[in-house]
C-alpha positions in Angstrom: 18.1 -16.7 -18.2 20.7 -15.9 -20.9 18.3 -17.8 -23.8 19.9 -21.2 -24.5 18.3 -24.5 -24.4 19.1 -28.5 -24.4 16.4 -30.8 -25.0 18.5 -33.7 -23.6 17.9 -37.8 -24.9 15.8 -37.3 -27.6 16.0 -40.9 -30.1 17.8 -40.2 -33.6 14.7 -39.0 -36.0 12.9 -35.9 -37.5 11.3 -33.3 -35.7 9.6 -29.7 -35.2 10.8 -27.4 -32.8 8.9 -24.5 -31.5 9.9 -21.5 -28.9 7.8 -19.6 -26.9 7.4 -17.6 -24.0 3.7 -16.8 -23.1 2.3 -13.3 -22.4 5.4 -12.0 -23.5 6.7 -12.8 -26.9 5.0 -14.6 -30.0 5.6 -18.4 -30.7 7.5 -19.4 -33.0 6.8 -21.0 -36.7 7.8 -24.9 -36.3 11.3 -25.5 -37.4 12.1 -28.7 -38.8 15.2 -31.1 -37.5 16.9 -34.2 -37.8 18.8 -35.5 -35.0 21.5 -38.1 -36.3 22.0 -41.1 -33.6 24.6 -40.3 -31.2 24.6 -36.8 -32.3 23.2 -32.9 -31.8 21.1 -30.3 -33.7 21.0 -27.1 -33.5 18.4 -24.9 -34.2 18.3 -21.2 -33.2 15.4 -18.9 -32.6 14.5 -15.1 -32.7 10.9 -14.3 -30.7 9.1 -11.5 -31.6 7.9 -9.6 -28.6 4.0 -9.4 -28.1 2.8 -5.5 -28.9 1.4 -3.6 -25.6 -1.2 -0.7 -25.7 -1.7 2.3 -24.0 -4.9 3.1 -22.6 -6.5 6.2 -20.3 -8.9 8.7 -19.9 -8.8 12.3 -21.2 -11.0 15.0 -19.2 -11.5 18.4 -18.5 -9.3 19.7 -15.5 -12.2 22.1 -14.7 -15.3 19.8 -13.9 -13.8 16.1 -14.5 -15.6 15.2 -17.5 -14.7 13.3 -20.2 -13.5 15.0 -23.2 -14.6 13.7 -26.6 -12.7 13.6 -29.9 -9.7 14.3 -28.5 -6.1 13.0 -30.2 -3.4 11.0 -28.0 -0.4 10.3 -29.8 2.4 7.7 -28.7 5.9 9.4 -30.2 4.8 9.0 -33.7 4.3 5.1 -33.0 0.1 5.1 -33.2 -2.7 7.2 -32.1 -6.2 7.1 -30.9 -9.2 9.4 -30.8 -10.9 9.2 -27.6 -14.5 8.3 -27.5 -17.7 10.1 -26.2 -16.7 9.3 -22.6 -12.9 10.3 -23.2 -11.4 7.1 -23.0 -8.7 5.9 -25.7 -6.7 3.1 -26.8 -3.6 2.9 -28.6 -2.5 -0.4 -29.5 0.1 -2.7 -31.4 3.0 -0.9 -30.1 6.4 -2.1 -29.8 7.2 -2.4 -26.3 9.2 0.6 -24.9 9.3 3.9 -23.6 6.8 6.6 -24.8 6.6 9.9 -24.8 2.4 10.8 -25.1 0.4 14.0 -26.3 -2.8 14.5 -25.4 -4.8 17.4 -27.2 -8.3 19.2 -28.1 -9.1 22.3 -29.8 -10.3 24.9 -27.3 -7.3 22.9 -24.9 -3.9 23.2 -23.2 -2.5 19.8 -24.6 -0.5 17.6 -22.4 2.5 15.6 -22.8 3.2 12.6 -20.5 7.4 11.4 -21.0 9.0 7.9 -20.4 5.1 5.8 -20.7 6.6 2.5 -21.2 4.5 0.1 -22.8 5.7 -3.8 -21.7 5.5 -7.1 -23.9 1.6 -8.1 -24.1 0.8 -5.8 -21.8 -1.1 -2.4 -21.1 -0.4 0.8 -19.4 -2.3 3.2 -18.1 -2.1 7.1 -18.6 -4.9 9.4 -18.0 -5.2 13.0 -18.8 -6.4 16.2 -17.4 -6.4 19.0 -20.4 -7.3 22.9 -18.9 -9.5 24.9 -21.2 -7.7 27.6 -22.3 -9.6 31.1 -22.2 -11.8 32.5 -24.6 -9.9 34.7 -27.4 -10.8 38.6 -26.7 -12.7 39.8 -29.8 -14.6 43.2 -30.3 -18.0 43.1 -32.5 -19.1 46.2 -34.2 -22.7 45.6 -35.4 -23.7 48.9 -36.8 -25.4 48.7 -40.2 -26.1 51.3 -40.7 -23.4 53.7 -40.5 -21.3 52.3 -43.7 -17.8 53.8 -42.9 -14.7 54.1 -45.3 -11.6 55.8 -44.1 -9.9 56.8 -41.1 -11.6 57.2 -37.8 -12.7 60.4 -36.6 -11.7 61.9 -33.2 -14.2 63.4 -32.6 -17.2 61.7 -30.4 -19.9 63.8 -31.4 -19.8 62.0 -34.9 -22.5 59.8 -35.0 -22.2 57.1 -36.6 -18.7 56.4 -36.4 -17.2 56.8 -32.7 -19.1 57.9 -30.4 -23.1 56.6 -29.3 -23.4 54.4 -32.0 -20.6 51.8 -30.5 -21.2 50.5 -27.0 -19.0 48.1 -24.8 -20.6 45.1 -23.5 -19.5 42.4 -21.1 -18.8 39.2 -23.0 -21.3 36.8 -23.8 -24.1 38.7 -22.1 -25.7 41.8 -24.1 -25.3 43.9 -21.4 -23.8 47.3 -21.9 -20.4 48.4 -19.5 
C-alpha cells in the first residue's frame, strides 16, 4: 500500500527488474541489477499513470437528437468534435478532475465541473445544449424606392414609410 517492495532470496547474479500495476499505470523499462552474495539492491521506480478519456453524447435539449460538429473541451487538456450522431471522445488525458464545455453555433453551451477522468479508464458525460432563439432582424426589400436621407414622418410618402413597407410574421410571408 505505501509502494515498497522486497523480492526476498534471490542467488547473487545480474538481473532486470520491471514494475507494473495493470490497468492503471504504465510498466516500467527493465532496470538492470546485480545482487552481490549475501547482500541487497536497490532499485527504485517512478510509474507513469495510464491516460483516461472522456466520452458522451451531445444533443439537442428540444427533440433529443444528436448534435453534429459540436466542440467539447476538457480544461484546455484536449478536445473532440462530435461526430454525425453527436458522440465524442477525448482521449490521452492525465488522470484528474475536469472541468468540460460543450458548444455549437446556434447553442447555449454547457459546462459540466469536477469530470474526473481515472488511470486507464473512461468517463462518461453527456450533454443536452438548448437552441437559443432566432436573432430579431427586420428586412426592407423595396427596390425601388432608392432612399438617401432621413426618414419622413409623414405616411402618405410613398415610397419611403408608409404602404411600401409591410410587417410580416417571421419566416412566413404573411403580412401582420
Amino acid at each position: 500500500s505505501n509502494g515498497y517492495y522486497t523480492i526476498a532470496s534471490l542467488l547473487p547474479g545480474s538481473y532486470q527488474v520491471t514494475a507494473s500495476k495493470p490497468g492503471s499505470y504504465q510498466t516500467s523499462s527493465p532496470v538492470g541489477t546485480s545482487v552481490p552474495s549475501g547482500g541487497s539492491a536497490t532499485v527504485n521506480f517512478q510509474l507513469q499513470p495510464l491516460a483516461g478519456s472522456i466520452t458522451g453524447k451531445v444533443t439537442d435539449s428540444s427533440n433529443g437528437n444528436g448534435i453534429a460538429n459540436a466542440s467539447v473541451s476538457a480544461s484546455g487538456s484536449g478536445s473532440a468534435t462530435s461526430d454525425s450522431n453527436g458522440y465524442y471522445t477525448i482521449s490521452g488525458l492525465v488522470p484528474g478532475s475536469y472541468s468540460v464545455t460543450a458548444s455549437k453555433s446556434g447553442y447555449t453551451s454547457q459546462t459540466v465541473s469536477s469530470v474526473t477522468v481515472s488511470p486507464g479508464g473512461t468517463t462518461t458525460q453527456n450533454f443536452q445544449l438548448q437552441p437559443t432563439p432566432p436573432a430579431s432582424e427586420i428586412i426592407v426589400d423595396n427596390p425601388a424606392a432608392s432612399f438617401v436621407g432621413t426618414w419622413p414622418t409623414s405616411t402618405s410618402v410613398a415610397g419611403y414609410y408608409g404602404s411600401n413597407y409591410q410587417y410580416h410574421a417571421a419566416g412566413t410571408g404573411t403580412n401582420t
